[in-house]
N, C-alpha and C positions, 0 to 999 in steps of 0.2 A: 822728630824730637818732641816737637809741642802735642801732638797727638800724645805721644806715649806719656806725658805728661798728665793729660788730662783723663786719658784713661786708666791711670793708677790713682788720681784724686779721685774720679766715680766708683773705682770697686773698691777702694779706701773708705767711699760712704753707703755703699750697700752694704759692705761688712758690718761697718760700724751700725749700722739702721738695724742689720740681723742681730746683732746683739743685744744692742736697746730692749729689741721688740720682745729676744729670748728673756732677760732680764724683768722683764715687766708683771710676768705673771710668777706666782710662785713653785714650787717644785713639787710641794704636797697642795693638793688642795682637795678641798671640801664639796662634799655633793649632798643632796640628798636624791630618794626617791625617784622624783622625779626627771633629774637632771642628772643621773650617773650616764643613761644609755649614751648622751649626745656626751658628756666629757672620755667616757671607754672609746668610743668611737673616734676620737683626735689623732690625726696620725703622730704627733708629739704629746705621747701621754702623761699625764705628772701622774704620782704616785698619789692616789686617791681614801679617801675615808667617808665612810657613807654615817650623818648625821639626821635624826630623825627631825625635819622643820618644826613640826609642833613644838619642839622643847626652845627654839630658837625665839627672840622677840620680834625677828621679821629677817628677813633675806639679805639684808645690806650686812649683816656681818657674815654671813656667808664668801662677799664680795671682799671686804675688806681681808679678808685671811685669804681671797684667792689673789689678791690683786697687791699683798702684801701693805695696806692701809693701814699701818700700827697704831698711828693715834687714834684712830677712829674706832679701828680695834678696841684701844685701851678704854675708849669712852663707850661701846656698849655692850664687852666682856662683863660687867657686871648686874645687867639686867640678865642672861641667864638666869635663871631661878634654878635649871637641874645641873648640881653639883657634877657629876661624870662629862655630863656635856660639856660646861665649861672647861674643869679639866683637861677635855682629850683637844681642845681646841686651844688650848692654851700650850699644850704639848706639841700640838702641828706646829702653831708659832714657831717654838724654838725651833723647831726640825728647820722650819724653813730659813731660820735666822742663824744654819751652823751650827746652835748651840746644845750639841748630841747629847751630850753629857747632863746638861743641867734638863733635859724633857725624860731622859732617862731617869733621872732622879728623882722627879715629879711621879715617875711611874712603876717604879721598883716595889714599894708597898701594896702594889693594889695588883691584885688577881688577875691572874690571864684572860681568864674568861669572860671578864667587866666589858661591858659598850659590846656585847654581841662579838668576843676576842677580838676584837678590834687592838685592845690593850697587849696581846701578844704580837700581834704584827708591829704597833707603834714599837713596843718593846727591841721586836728584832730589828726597825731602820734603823733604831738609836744603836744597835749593838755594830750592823753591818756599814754604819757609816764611822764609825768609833776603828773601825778593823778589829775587832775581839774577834781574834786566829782560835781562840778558842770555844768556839761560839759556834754550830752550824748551823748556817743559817736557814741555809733551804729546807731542813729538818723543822725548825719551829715555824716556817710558814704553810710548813705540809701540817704540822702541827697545828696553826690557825684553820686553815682551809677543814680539818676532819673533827673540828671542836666546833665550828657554828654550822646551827641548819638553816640562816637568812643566802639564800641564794647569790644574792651578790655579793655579803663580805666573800665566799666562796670564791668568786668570780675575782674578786683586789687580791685574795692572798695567791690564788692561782698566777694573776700577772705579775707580781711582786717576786715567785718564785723561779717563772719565766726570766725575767728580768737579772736573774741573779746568777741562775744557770746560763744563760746566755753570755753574760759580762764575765765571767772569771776564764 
């Protein structure tokens, strides 16, 4: 009895520690260049967006949007200087905060084709997480995927495609 006890307290705290740990990083996150091969290669992949470093003020906000850091976010979101970048970064935020609809919204004006169609894939999570039944979505990521020639946004909307074919 006391065993069985103590052995539903322990997988009651591995569960709980797996979820912490799932919780802790974000769902979308940010890569650049350098550091896509080693985040593609996770076998729990989040849903990725490739940012050029150079346009960033240093690598810690990189960190903070993967790591879900908002205030910290919020305090060096504004040293961006390139307007899209902050944007699409600001848009990941929501994605990862739930908030489909308002990154949608941030991104409805602006051209598919914007951030290397980065901006049509962001477009289709907001749509596919939203459930717009009318909406295909694997169509606008094959649509992303045949609209950029940077090799690896190829590489995010092909997994993003996967990803969707596989879950329905």
């Amino acid at each position: 009895m006391i065993y069985r006890c103590v052995l539903k307290s322990a997988m009651f705290l591995v569960v709980t520690g797996l979820c912490a740990a799932c919780a802790s990083s974000s769902k979308y996150q940010v890569v650049t260049a350098k550091t896509y091969a080693e985040a593609a290669n996770r076998p729990i992949q989040s849903r990725l967006f490739l940012v050029d470093a150079q346009k960033l003020p240093d690598a810690t906000l990189i960190n903070h949007v993967n790591k879900g850091h908002w205030e910290q976010f919020n305090a060096k979101i504004g040293q961006v200087k390139d307007g899209p970048t902050r944007v699409m970064l600001q848009c990941i935020r929501l994605l990862n905060e739930k908030k489909y609809l308002a990154s949608y919204q941030m991104l409805v004006n602006i051209p598919d084709d914007w951030q290397d169609c980065q901006a049509l894939i962001l477009k289709t999570d907001c749509l596919y997480k939203l459930k717009a039944d009318s909406v295909d979505v694997r169509a606008r990521y094959q649509q992303a995927f045949d609209c950029t020639s940077n090799e690896t946004i190829k590489a995010i909307a092909k997994t993003r495609f996967r990803f969707v074919n596989y879950e329905r």
